[in-house]
N, CA, C and O atoms as a Tripos MOL2 file, in Angstrom:
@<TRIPOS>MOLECULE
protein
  264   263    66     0     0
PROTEIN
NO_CHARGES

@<TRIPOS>ATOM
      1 N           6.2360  201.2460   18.4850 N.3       1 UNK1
      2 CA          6.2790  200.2650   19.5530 C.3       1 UNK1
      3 C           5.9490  198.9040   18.9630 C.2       1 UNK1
      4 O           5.2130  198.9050   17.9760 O.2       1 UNK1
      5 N           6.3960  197.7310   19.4350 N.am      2 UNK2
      6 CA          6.6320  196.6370   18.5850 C.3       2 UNK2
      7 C           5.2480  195.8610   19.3140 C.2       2 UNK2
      8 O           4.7300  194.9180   18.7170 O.2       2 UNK2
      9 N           4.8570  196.1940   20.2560 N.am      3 UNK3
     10 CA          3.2970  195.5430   20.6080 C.3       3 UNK3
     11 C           3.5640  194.6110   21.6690 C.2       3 UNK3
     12 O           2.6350  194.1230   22.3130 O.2       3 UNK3
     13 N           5.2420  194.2190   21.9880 N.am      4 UNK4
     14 CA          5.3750  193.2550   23.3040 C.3       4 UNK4
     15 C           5.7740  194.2500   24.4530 C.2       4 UNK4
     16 O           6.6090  195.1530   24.4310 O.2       4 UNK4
     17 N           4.8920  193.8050   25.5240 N.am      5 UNK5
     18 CA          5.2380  194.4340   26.7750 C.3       5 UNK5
     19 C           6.2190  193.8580   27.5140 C.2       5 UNK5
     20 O           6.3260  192.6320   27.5380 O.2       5 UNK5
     21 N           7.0490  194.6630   28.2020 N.am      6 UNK6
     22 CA          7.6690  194.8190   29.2580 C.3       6 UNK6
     23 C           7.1090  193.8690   30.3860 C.2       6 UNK6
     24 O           5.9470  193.9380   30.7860 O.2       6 UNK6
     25 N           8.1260  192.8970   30.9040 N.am      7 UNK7
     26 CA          7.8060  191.4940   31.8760 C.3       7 UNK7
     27 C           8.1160  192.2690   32.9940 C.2       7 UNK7
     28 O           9.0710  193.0450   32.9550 O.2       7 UNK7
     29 N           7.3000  192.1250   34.1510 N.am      8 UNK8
     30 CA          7.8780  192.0760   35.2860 C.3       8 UNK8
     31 C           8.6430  191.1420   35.8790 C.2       8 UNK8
     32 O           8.4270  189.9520   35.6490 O.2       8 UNK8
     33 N           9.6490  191.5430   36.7260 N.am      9 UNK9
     34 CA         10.7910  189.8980   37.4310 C.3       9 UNK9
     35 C          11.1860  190.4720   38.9990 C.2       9 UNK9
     36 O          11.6280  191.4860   39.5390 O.2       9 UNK9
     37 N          10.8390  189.4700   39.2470 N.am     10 UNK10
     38 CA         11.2140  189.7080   40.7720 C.3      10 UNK10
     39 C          11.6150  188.9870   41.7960 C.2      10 UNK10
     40 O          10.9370  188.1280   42.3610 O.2      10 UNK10
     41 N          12.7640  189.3230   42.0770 N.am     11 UNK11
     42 CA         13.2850  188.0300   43.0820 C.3      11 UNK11
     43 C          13.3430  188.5080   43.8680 C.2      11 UNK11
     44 O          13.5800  189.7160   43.8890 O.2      11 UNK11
     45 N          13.1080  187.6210   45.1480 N.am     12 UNK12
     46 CA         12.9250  188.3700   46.7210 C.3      12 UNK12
     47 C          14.2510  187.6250   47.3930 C.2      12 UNK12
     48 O          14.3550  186.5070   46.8870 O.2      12 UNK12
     49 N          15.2310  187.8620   48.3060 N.am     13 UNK13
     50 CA         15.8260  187.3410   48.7800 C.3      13 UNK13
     51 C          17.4530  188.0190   49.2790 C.2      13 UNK13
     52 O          17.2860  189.1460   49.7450 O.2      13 UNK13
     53 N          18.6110  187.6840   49.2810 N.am     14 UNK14
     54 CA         19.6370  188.2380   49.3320 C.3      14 UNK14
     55 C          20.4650  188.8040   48.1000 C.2      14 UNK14
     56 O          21.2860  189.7160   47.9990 O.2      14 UNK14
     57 N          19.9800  187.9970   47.3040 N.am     15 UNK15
     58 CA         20.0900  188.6470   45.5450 C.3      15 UNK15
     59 C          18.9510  189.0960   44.6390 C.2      15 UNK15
     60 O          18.7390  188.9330   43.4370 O.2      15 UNK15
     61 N          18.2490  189.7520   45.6720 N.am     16 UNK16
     62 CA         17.3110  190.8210   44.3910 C.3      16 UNK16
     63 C          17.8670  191.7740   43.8530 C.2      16 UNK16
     64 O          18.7580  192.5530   44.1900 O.2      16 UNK16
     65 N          17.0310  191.5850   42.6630 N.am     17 UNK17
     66 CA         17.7460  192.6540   41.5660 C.3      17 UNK17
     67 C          16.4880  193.5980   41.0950 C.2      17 UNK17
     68 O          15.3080  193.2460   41.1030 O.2      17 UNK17
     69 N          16.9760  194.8130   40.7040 N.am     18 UNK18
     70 CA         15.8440  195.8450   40.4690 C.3      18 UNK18
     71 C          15.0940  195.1300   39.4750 C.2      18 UNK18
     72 O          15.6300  194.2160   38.8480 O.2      18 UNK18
     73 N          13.9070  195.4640   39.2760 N.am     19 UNK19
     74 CA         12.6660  194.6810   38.2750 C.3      19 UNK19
     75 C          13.3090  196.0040   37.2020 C.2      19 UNK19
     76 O          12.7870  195.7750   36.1110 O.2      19 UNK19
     77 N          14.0640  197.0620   37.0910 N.am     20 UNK20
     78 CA         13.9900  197.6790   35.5140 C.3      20 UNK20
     79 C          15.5400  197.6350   35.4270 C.2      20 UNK20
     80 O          15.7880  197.8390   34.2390 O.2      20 UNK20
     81 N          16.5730  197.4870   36.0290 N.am     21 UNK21
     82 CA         17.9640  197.3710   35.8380 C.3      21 UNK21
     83 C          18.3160  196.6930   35.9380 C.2      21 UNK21
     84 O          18.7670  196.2510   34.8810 O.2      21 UNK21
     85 N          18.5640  195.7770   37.2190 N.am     22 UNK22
     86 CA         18.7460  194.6170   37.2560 C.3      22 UNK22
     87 C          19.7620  194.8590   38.6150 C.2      22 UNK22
     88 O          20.1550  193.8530   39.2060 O.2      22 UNK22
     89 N          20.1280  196.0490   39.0390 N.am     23 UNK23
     90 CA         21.1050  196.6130   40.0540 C.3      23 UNK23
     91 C          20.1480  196.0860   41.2810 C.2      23 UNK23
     92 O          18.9210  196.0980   41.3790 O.2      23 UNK23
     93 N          21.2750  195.5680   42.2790 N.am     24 UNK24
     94 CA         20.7520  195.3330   43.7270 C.3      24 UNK24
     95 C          19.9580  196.0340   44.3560 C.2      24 UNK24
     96 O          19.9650  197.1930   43.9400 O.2      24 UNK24
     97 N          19.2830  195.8560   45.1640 N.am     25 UNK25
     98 CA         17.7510  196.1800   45.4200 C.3      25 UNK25
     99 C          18.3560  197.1380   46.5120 C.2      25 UNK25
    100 O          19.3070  196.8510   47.2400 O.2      25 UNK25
    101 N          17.5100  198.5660   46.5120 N.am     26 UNK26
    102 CA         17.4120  199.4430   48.1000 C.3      26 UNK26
    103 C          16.4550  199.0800   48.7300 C.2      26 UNK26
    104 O          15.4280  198.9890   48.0570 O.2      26 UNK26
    105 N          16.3500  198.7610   50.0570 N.am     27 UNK27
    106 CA         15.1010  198.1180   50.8340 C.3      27 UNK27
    107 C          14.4290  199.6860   50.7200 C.2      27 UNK27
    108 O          13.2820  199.4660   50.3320 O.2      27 UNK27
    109 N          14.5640  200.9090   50.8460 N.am     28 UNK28
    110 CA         13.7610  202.1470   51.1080 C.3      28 UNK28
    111 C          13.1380  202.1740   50.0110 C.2      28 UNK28
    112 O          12.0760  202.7920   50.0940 O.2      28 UNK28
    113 N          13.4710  201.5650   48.5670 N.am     29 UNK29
    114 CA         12.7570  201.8440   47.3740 C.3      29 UNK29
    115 C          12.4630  200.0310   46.8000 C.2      29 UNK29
    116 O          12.5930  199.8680   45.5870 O.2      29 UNK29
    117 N          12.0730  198.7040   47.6890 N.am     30 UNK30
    118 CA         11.8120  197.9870   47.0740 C.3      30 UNK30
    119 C          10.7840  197.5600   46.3200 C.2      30 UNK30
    120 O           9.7320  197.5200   46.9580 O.2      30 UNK30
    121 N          10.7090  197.2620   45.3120 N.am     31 UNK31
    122 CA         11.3810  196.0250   44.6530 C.3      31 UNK31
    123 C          12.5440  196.4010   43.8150 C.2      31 UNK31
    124 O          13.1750  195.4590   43.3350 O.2      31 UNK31
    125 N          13.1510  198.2230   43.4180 N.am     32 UNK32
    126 CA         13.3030  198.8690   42.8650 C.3      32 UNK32
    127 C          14.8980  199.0090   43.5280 C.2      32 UNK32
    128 O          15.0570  198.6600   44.6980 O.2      32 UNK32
    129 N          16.2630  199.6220   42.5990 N.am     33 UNK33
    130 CA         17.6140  200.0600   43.7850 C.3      33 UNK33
    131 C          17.1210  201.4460   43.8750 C.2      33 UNK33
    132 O          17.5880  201.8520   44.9390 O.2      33 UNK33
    133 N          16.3720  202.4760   43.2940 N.am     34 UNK34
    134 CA         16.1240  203.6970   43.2310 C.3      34 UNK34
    135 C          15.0720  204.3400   43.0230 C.2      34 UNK34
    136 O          14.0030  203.8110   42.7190 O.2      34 UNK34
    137 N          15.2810  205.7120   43.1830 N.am     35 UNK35
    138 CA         13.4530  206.2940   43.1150 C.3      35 UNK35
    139 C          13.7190  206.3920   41.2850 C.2      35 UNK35
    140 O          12.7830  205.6870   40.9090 O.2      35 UNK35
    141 N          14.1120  206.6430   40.5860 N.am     36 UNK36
    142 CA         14.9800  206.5530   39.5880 C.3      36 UNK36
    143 C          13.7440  205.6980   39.0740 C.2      36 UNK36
    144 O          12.7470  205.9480   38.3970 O.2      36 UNK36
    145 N          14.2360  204.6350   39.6690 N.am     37 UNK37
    146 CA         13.6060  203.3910   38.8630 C.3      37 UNK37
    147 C          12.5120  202.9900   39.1850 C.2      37 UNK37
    148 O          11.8190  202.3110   38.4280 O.2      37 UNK37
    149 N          12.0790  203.4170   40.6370 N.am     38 UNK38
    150 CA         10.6480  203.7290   41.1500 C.3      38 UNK38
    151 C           9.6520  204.3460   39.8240 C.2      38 UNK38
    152 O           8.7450  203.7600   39.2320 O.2      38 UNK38
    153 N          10.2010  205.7780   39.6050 N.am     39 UNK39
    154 CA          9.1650  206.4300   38.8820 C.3      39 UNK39
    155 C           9.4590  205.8960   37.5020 C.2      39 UNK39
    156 O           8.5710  206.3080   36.7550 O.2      39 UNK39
    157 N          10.3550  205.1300   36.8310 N.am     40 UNK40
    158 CA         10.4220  204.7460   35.6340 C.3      40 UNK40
    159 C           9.1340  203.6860   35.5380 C.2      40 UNK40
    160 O           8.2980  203.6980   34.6340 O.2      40 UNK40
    161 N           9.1610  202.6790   36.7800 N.am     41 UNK41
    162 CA          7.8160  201.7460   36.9020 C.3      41 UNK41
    163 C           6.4310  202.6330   36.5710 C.2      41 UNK41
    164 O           5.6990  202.6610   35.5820 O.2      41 UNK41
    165 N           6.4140  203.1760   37.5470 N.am     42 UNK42
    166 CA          5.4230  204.2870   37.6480 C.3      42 UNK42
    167 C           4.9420  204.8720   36.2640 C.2      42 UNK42
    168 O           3.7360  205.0240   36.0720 O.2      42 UNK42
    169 N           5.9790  205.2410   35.1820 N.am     43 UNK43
    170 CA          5.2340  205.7080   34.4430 C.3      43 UNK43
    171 C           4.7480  204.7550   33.4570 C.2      43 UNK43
    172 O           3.7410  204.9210   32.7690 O.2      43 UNK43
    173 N           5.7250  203.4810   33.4220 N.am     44 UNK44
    174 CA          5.0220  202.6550   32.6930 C.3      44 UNK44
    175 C           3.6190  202.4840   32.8640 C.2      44 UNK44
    176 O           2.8490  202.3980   31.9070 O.2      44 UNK44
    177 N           3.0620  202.4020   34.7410 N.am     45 UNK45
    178 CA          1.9560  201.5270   34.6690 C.3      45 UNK45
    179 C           0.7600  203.0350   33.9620 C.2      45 UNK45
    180 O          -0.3250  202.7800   33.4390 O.2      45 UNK45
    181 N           1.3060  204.4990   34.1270 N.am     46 UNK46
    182 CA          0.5540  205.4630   33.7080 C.3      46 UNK46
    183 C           0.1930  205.6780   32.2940 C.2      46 UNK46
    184 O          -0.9420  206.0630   32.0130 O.2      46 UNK46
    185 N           1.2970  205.4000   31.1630 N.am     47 UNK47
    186 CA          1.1020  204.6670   30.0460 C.3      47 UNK47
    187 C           0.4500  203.4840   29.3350 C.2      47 UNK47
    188 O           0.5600  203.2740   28.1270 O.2      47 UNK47
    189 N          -0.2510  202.7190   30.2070 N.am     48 UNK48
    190 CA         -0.4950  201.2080   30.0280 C.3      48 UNK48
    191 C           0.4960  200.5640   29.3930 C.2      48 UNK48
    192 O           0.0780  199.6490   28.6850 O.2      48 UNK48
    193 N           1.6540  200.7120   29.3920 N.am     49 UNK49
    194 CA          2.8060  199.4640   29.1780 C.3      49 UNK49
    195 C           2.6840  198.4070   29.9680 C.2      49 UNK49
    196 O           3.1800  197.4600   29.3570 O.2      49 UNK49
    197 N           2.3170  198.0890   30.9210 N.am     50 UNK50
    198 CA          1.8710  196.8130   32.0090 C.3      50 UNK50
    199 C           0.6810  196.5590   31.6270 C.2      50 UNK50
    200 O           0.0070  197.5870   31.5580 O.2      50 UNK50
    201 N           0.1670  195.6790   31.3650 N.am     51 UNK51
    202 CA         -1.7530  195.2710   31.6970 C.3      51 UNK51
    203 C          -1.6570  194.2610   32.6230 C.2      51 UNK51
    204 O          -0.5920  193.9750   33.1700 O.2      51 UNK51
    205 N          -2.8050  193.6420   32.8560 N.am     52 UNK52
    206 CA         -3.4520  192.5090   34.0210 C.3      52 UNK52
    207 C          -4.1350  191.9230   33.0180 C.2      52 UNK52
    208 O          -5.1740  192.3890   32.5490 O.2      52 UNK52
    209 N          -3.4190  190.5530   32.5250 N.am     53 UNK53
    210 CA         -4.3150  189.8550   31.4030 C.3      53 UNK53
    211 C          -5.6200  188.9610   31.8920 C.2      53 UNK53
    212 O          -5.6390  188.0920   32.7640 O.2      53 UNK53
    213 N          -6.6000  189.3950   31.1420 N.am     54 UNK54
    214 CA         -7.7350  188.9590   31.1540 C.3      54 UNK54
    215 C          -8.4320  188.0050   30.2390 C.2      54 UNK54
    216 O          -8.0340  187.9100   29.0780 O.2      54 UNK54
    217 N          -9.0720  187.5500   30.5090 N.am     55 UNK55
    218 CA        -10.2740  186.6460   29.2370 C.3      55 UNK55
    219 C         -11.2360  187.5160   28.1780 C.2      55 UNK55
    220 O         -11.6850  187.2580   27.0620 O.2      55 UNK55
    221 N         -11.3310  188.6430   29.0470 N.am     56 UNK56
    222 CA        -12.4350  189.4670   27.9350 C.3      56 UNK56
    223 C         -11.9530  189.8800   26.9620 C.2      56 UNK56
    224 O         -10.7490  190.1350   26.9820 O.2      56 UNK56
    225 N         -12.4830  190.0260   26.1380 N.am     57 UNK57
    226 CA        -12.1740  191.0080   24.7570 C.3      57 UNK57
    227 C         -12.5710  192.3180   25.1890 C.2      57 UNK57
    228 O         -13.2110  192.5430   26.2160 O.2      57 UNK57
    229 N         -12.0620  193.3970   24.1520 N.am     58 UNK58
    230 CA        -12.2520  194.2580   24.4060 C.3      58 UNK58
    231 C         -13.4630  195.0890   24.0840 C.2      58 UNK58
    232 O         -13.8280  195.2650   22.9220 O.2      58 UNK58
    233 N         -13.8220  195.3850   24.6900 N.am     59 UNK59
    234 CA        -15.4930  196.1600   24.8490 C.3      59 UNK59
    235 C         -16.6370  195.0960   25.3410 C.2      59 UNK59
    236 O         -17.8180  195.3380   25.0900 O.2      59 UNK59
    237 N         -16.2760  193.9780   26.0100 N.am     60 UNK60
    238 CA        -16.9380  193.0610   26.5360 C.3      60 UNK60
    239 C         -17.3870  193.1280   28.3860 C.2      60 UNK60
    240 O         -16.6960  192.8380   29.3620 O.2      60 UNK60
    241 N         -18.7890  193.6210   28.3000 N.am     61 UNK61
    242 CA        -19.1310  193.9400   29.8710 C.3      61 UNK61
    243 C         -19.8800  192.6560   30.2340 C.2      61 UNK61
    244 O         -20.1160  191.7000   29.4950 O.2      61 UNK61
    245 N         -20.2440  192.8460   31.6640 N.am     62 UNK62
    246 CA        -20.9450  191.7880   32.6400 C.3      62 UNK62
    247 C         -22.2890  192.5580   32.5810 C.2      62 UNK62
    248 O         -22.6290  193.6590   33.0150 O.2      62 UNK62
    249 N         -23.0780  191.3660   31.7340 N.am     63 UNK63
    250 CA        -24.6640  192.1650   31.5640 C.3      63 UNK63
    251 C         -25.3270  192.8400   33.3100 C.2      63 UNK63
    252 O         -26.4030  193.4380   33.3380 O.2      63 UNK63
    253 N         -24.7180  192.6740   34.2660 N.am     64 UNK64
    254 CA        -25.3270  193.0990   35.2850 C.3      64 UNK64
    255 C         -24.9940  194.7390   35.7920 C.2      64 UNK64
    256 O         -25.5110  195.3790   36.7080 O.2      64 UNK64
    257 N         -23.6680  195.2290   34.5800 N.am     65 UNK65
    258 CA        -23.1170  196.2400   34.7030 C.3      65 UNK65
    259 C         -23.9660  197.4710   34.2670 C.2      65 UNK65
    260 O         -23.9250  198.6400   34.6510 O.2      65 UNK65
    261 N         -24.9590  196.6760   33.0970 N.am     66 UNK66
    262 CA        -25.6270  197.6110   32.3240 C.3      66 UNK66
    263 C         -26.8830  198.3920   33.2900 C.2      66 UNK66
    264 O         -27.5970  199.2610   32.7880 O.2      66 UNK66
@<TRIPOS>BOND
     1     1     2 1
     2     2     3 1
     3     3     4 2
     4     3     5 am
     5     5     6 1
     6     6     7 1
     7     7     8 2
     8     7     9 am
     9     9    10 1
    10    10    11 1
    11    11    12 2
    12    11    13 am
    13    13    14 1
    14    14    15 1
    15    15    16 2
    16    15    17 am
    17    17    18 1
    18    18    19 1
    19    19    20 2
    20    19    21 am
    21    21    22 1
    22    22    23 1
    23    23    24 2
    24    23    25 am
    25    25    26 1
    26    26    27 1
    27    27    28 2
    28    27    29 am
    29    29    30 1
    30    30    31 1
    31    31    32 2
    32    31    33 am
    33    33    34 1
    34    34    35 1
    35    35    36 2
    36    35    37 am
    37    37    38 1
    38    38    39 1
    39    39    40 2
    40    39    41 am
    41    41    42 1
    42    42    43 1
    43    43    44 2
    44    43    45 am
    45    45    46 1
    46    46    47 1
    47    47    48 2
    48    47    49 am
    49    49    50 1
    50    50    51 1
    51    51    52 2
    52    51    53 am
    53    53    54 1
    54    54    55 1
    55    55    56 2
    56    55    57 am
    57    57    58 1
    58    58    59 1
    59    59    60 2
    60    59    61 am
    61    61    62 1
    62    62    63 1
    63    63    64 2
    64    63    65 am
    65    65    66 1
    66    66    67 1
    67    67    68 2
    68    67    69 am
    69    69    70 1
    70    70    71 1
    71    71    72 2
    72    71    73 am
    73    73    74 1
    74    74    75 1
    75    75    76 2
    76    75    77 am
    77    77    78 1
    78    78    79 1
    79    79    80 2
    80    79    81 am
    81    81    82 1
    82    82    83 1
    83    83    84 2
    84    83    85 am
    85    85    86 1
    86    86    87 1
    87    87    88 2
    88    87    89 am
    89    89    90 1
    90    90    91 1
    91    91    92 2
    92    91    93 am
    93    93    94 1
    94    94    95 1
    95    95    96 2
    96    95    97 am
    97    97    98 1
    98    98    99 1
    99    99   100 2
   100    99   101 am
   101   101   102 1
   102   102   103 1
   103   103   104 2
   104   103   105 am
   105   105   106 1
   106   106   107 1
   107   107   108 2
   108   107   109 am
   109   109   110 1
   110   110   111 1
   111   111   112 2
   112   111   113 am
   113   113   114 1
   114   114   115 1
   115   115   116 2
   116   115   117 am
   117   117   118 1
   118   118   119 1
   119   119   120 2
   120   119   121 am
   121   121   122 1
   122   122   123 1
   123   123   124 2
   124   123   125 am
   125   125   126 1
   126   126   127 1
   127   127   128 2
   128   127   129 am
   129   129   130 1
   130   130   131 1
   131   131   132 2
   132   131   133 am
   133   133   134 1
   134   134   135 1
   135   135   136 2
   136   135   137 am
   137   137   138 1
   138   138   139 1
   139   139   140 2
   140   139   141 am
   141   141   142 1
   142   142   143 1
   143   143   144 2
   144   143   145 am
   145   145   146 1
   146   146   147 1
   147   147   148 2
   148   147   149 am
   149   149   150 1
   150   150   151 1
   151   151   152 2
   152   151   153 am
   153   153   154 1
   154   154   155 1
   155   155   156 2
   156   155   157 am
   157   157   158 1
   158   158   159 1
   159   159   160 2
   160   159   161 am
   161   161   162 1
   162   162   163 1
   163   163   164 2
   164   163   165 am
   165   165   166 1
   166   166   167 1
   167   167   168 2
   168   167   169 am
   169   169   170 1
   170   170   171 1
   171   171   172 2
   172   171   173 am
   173   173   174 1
   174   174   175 1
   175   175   176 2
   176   175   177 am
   177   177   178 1
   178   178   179 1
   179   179   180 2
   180   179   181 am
   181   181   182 1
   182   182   183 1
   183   183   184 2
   184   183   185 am
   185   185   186 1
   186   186   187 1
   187   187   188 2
   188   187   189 am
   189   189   190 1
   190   190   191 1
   191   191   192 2
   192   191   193 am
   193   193   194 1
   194   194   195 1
   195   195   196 2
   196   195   197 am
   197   197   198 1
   198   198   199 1
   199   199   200 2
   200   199   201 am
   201   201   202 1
   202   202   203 1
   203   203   204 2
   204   203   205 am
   205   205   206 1
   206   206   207 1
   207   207   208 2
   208   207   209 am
   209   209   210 1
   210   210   211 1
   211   211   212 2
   212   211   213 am
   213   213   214 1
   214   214   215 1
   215   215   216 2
   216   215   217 am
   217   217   218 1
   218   218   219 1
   219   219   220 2
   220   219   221 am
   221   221   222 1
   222   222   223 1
   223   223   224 2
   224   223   225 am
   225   225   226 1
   226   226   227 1
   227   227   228 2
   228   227   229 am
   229   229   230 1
   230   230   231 1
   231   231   232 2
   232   231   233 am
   233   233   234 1
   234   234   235 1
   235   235   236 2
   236   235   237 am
   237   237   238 1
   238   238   239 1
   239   239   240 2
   240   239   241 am
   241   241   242 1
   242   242   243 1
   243   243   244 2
   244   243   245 am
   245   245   246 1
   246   246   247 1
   247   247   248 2
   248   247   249 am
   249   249   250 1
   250   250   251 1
   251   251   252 2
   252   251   253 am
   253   253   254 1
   254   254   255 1
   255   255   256 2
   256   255   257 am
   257   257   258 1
   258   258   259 1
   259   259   260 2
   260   259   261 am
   261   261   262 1
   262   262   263 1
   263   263   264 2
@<TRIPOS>SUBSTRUCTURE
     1 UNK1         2 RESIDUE 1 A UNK
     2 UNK2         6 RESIDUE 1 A UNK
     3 UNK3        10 RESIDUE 1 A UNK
     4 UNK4        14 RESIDUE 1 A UNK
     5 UNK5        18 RESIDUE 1 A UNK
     6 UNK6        22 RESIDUE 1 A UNK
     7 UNK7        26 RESIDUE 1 A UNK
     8 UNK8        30 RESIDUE 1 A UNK
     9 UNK9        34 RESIDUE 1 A UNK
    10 UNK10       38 RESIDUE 1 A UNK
    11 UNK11       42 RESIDUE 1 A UNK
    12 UNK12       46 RESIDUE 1 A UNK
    13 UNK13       50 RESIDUE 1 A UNK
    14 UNK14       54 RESIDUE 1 A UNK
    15 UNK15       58 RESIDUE 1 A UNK
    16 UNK16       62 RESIDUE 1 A UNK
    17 UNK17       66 RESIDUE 1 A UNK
    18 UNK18       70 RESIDUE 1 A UNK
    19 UNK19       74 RESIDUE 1 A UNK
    20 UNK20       78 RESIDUE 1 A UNK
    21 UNK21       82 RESIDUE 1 A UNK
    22 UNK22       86 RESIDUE 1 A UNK
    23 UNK23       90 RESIDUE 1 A UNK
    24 UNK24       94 RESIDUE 1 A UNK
    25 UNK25       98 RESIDUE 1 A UNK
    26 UNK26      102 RESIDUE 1 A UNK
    27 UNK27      106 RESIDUE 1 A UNK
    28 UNK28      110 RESIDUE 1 A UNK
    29 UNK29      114 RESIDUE 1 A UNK
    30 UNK30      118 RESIDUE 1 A UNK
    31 UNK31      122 RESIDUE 1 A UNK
    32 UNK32      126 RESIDUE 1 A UNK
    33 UNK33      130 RESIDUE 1 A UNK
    34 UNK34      134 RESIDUE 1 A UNK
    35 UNK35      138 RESIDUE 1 A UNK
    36 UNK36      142 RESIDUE 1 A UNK
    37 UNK37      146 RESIDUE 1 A UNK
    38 UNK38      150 RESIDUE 1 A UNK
    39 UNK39      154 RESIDUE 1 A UNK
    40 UNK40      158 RESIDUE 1 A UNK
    41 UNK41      162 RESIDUE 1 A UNK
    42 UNK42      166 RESIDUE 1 A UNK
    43 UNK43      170 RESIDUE 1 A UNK
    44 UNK44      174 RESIDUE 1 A UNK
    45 UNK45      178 RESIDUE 1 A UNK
    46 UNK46      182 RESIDUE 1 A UNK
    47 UNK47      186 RESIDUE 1 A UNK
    48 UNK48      190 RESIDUE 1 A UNK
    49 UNK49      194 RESIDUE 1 A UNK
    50 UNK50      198 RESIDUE 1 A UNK
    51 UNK51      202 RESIDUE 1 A UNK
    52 UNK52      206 RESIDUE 1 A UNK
    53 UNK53      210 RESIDUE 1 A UNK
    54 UNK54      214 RESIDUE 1 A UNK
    55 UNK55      218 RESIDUE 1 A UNK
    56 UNK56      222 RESIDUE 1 A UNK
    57 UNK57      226 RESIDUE 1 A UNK
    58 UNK58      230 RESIDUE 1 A UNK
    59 UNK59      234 RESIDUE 1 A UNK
    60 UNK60      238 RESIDUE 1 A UNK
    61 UNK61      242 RESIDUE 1 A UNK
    62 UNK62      246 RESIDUE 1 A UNK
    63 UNK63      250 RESIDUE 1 A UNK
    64 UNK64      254 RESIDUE 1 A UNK
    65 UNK65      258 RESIDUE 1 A UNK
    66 UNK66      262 RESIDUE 1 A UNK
């Protein structure tokens, strides 16, 4: 794995396009055209291929945690 993650994209409107294909959006599976591509999201976020970027480093707690 080359160490760059996978962007999320998302357009809301009359031309959304799936965030992993790019195929027109199903309102029953949005932001997504399919469950297909539903669970393809899905396993990314189960993998950590997505993060939520933060300021901390890693192994860095809030002394009130301790």
């Amino acid at each position: 794995m080359s160490g760059e993650r996978p962007r999320l994209r998302l357009v809301v409107g009359a031309n959304a396009a799936c965030t992993i294909c790019g195929k027109p959006v199903d309102a029953k599976y949005q932001p997504f055209c399919s469950k297909r591509c539903a669970d393809i999201d899905l396993g990314r976020w189960f993998k950590e291929d997505y993060r939520v970027e933060t300021d901390e480093t890693p192994g860095e707690r809030d002394p009130e945690e301790r």
